[in-house]
C-alpha positions as CSV (number, residue, x, y, z in Angstrom):
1,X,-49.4,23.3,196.7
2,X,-47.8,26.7,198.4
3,X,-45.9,27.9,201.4
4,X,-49.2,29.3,202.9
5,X,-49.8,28.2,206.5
6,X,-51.5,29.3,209.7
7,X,-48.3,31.2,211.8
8,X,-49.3,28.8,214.6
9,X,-49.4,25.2,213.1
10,X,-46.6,23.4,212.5
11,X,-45.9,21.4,209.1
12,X,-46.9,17.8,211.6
13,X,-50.3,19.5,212.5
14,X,-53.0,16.4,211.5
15,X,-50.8,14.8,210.5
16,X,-51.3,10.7,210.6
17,X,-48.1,9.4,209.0
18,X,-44.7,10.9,208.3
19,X,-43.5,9.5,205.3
20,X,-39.4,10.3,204.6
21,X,-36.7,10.2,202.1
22,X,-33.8,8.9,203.2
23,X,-30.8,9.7,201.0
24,X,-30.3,13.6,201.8
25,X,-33.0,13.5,204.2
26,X,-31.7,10.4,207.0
27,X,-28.6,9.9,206.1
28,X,-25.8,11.0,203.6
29,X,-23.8,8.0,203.2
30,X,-23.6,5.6,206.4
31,X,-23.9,8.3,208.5
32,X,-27.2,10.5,210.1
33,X,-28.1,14.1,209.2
34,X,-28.0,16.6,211.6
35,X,-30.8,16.7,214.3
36,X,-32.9,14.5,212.0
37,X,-32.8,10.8,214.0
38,X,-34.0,13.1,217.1
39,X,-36.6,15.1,214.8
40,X,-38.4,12.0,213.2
41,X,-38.0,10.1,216.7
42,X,-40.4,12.8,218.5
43,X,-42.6,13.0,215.2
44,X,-42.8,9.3,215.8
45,X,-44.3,9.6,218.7
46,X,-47.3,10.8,218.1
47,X,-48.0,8.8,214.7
48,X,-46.8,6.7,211.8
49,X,-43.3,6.9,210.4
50,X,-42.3,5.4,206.9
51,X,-39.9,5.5,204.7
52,X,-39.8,5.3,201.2
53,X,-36.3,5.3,198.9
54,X,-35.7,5.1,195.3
55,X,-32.3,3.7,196.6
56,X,-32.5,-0.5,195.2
57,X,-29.1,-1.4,196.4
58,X,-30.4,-2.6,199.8
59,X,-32.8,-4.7,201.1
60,X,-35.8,-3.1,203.5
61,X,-34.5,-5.6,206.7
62,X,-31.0,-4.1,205.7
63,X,-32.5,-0.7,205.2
64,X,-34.2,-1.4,208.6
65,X,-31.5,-2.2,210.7
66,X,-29.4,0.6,209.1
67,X,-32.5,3.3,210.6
68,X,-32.3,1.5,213.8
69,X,-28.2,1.8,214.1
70,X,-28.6,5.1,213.8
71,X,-31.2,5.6,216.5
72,X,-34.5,5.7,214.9
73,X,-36.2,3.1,217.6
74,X,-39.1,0.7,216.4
75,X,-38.3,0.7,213.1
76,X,-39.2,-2.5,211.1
77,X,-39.0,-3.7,207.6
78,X,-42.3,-3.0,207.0
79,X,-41.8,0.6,207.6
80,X,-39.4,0.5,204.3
81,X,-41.0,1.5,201.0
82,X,-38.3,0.5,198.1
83,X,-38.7,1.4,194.8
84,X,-38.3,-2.2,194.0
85,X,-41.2,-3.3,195.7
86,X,-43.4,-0.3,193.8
87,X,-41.4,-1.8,190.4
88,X,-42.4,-5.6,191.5
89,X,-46.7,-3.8,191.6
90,X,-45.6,-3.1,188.2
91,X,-43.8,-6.2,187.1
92,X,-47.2,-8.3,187.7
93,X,-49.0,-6.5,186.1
94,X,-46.8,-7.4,182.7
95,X,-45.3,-10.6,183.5
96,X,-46.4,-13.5,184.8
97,X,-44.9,-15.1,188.4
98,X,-42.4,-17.7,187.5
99,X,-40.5,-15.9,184.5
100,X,-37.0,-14.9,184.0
101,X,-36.0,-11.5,184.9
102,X,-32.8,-9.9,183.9
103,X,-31.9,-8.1,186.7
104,X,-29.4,-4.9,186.4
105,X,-28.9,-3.9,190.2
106,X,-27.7,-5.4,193.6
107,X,-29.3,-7.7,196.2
108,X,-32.2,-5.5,197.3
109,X,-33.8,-5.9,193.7
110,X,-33.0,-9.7,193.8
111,X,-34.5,-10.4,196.4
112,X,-37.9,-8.4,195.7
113,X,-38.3,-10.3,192.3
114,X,-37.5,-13.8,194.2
115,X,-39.9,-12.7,197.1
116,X,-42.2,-12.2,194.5
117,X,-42.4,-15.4,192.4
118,X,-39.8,-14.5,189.7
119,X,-36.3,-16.4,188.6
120,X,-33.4,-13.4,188.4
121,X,-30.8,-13.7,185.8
122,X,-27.6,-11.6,184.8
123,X,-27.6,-12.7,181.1
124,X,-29.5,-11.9,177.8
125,X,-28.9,-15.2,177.0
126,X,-31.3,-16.2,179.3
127,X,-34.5,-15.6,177.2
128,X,-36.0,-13.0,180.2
129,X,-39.4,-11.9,179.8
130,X,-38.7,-8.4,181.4
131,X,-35.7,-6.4,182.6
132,X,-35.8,-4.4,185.6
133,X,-32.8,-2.3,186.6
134,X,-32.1,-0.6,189.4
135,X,-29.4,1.4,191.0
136,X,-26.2,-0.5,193.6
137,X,-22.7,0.7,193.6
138,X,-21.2,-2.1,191.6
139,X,-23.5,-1.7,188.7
140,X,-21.0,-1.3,185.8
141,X,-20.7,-2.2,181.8
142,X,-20.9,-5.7,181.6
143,X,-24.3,-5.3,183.2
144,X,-25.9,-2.6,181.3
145,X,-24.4,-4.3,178.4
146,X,-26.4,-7.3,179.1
147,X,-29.4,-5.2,179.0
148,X,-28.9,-3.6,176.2
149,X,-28.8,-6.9,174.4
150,X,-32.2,-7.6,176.1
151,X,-33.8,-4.6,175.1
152,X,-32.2,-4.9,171.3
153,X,-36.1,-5.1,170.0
154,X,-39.0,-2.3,170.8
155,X,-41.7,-3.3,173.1
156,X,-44.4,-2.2,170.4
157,X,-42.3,-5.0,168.1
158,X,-42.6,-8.3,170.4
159,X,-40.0,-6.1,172.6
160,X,-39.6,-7.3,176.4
161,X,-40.9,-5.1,178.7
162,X,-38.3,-2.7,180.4
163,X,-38.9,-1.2,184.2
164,X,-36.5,1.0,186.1
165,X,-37.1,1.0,189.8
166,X,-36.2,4.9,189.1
167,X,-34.1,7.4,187.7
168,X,-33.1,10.1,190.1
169,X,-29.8,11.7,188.7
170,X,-27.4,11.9,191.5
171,X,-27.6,10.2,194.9
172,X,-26.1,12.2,197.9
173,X,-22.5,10.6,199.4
174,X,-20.5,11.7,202.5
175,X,-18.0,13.0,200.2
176,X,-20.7,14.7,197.7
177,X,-23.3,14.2,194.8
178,X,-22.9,10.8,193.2
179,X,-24.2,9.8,189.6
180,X,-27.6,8.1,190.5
181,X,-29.7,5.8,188.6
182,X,-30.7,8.0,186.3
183,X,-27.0,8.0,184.8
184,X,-27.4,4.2,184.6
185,X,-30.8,4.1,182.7
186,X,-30.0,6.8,180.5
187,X,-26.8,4.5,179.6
188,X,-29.2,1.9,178.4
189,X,-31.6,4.6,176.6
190,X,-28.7,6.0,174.7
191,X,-28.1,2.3,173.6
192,X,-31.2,0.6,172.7
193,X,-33.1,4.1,171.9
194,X,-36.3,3.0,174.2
195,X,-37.5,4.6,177.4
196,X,-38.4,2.6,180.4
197,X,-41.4,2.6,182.7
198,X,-40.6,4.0,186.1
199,X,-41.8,2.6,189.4
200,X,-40.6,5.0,191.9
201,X,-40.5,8.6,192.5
202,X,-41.8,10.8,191.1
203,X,-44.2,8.6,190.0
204,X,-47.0,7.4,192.0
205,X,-46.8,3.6,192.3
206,X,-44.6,4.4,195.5
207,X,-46.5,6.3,196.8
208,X,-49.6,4.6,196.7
209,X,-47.9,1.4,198.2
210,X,-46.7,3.6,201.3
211,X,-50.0,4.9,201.5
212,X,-51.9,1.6,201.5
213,X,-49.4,0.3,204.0
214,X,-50.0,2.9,206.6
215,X,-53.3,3.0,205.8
216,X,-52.8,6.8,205.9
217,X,-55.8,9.7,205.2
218,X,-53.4,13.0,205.8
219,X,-49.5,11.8,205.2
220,X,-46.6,13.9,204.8
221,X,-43.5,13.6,202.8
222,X,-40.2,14.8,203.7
223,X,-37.6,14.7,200.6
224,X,-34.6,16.7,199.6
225,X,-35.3,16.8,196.0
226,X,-38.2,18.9,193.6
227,X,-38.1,16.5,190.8
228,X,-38.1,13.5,192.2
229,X,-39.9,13.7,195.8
230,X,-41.7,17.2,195.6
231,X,-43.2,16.3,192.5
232,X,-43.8,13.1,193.3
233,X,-46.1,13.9,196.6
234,X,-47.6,16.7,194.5
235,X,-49.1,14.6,191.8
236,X,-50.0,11.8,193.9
237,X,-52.1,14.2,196.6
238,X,-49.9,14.7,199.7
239,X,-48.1,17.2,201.2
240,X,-44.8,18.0,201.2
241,X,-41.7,19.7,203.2
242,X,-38.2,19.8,201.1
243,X,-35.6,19.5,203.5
244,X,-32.0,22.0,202.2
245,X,-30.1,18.7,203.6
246,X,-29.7,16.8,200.7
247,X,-29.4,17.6,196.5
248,X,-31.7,20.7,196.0
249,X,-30.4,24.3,196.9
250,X,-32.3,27.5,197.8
251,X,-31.7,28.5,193.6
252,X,-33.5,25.4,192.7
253,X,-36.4,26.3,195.1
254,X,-36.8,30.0,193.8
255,X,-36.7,28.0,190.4
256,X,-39.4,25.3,191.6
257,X,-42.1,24.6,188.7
258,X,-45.1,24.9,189.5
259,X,-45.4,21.2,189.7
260,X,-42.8,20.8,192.1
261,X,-43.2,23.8,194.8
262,X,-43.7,22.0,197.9
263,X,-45.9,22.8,201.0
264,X,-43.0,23.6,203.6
265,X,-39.6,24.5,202.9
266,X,-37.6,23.7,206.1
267,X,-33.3,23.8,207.0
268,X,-33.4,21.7,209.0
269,X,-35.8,18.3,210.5
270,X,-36.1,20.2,214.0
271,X,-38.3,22.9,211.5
272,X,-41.3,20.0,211.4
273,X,-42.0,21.0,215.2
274,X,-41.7,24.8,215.0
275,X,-44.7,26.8,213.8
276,X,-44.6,27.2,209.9
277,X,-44.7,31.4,209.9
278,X,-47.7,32.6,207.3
279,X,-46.6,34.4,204.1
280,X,-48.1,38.1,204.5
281,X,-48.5,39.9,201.1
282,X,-48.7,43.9,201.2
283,X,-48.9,45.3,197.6
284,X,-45.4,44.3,195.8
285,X,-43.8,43.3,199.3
286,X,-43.6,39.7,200.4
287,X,-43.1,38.8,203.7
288,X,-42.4,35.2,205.7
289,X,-41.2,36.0,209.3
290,X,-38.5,39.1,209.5
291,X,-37.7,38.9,205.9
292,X,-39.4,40.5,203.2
293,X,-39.0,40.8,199.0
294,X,-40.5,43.3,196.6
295,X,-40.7,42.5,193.0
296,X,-39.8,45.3,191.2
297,X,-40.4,44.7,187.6
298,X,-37.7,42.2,186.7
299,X,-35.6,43.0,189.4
300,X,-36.3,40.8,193.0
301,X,-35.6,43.3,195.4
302,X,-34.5,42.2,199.0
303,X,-36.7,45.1,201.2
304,X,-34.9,43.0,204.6
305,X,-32.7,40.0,205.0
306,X,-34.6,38.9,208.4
307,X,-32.9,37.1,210.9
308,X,-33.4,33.7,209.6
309,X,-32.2,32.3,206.2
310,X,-34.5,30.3,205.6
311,X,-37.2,32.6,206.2
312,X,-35.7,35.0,203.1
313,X,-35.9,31.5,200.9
314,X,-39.6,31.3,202.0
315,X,-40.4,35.0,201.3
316,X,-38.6,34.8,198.1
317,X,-39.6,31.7,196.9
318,X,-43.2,32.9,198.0
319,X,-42.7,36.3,195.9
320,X,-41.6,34.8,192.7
321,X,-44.2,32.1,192.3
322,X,-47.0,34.5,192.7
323,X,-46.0,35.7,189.8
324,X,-46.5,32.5,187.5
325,X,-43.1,33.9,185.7
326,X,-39.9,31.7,185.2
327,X,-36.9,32.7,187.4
328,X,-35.2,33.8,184.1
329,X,-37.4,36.3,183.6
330,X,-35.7,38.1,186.9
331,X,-32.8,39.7,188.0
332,X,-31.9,37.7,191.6
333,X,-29.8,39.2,194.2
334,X,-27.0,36.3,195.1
335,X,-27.7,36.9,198.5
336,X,-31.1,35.2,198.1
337,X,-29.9,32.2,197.3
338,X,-27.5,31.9,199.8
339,X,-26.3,29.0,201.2
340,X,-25.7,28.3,204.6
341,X,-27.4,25.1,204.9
342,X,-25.8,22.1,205.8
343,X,-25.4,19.9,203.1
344,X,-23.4,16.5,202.2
């Protein structure tokens, strides 16, 4: 997937059902994003909004009535994809309903595996048949501890299975980038020496839950982050737009691999109703709007800065992925990975 468009369609064009991160794209923290409550509202308008989070602290009702505080109208828990509810499609197919679960996570995971037939538990001792962990602000030692003791034996040896709703890194804060779930699972890892199986992004159980749900044929995915949500919506099919509101920066898009470029690259959630400007190529010169970048060798060459930032991200971005060469293989002018994005 590339940044190639008609200059007259907009990234919502045939488009049946919006499909949005939350963390970094909604909200940082309690709090909404910049112009995106009225941005999804009016894309709602028109078709299908859903959301999907790696985020297992919360339930979806809770999750729900958090979106609706803020001022996205008509949203239900229905329109709430968890990660815990992809890691529950995974959990049956391992473990029957009616067994112990050690649970390493907060109340949204609870009440999935509950909803779903199983008995939580907090202890080893327990005998559980499975552990599935995901992230909630209080997880601390004593918890991952308690996995650790569960996970003591491989899978391959008579091992319990292990599922982590995901495993994202860092979470965005109002006061910054947190330590995600990632931190949490890798905890574990270093511990036991096993890896687990991941239910949410980027891979595609998610995904295909919040497309079955919709009942989508032409989605789109909104996310803030390439590893995660770009490359998640990449290798499950659907388009993408990553959103400079949330984790990823302009040098992480000029960086993109190949499996993670998305199909828009907006500032801003007003950008999903402007028309996406085509990316004209003229020997070494790449152009997306008023600003264009030659390649020159190994040097990125910045031919004119435009009059919108995020049209020089485009362009550049655009530039050095025609290429198929890493970004270390370039000399990059700072002022192309400028930031004047708003960010948490």
């Amino acid at each position: 997937m590339g940044l190639f468009s008609r200059a007259t369609s907009t990234p919502l064009d045939g488009v049946d059902a919006v499909l949005a991160d939350l963390d970094g794209v909604v909200y940082a923290g309690p709090g909404a994003l910049p112009h995106a409550i009225d941005s999804l509202n009016r894309a709602g308008e028109t078709r299908r909004l859903g959301y999907i989070t790696n985020n297992a602290s919360r339930r979806d009702s809770v999750v729900a009535d958090h979106l609706r505080e803020l001022g996205l109208t008509a949203t239900h828990p229905e329109d709430v994809i968890t990660s815990p509810q992809a890691a529950m499609r995974l959990l049956r197919e391992r473990v029957p309903a009616g067994a112990t679960i050690l649970v390493v996570g907060g109340d949204g995971l609870v009440h999935e595996l509950e909803k779903a037939g199983y008995v939580p538990t907090r202890s080893a001792e327990d005998g559980p048949a499975a552990v599935v962990q995901g992230f909630a602000p209080e997880v601390g030692w004593a918890q991952l501890a308690e996995a650790a003791y569960a996970l003591a034996t491989p899978e391959d040896e008579g091992g319990i299975p292990w599922i982590a709703t995901n495993t994202d890194w860092t979470i965005p804060q109002a006061r910054g980038i947190a330590p995600g779930n990632g931190t949490l699972v890798s905890a574990v890892h270093t511990a036991v020496g096993r890896l687990a199986t991941v239910a949410g992004k980027p891979e595609r159980p998610i995904f295909d839950e919040a497309v079955a749900r919709f009942g989508a044929s032409q989605p789109l995915f909104i996310g803030d982050r390439l590893d995660t949500d770009i490359a998640g919506a990449q290798a499950a099919g659907i388009r993408s737009v990553l959103v400079l509101t949330g984790v990823d920066r302009p040098k992480h898009v000029l960086a993109a691999p190949a499996n993670a470029r998305p199909t828009y690259i907006v500032g801003d959630l007003r950008e999903l109703h402007e028309p996406y400007p085509e990316v004209r190529t003229k020997g070494d010169v790449t152009t997306v709007g008023n600003a264009s970048v030659r390649i020159d060798g190994a040097d990125i060459v910045i031919v004119s800065e435009g009059d919108r930032p995020i049209d020089l991200v485009r362009a550049g971005a655009a530039a050095i992925w025609a290429t198929g060469r890493a970004i270390y293989g370039f000399r990059v002018p700072e002022r192309l990975y400028a930031d004047p994005f708003h960010r948490p």
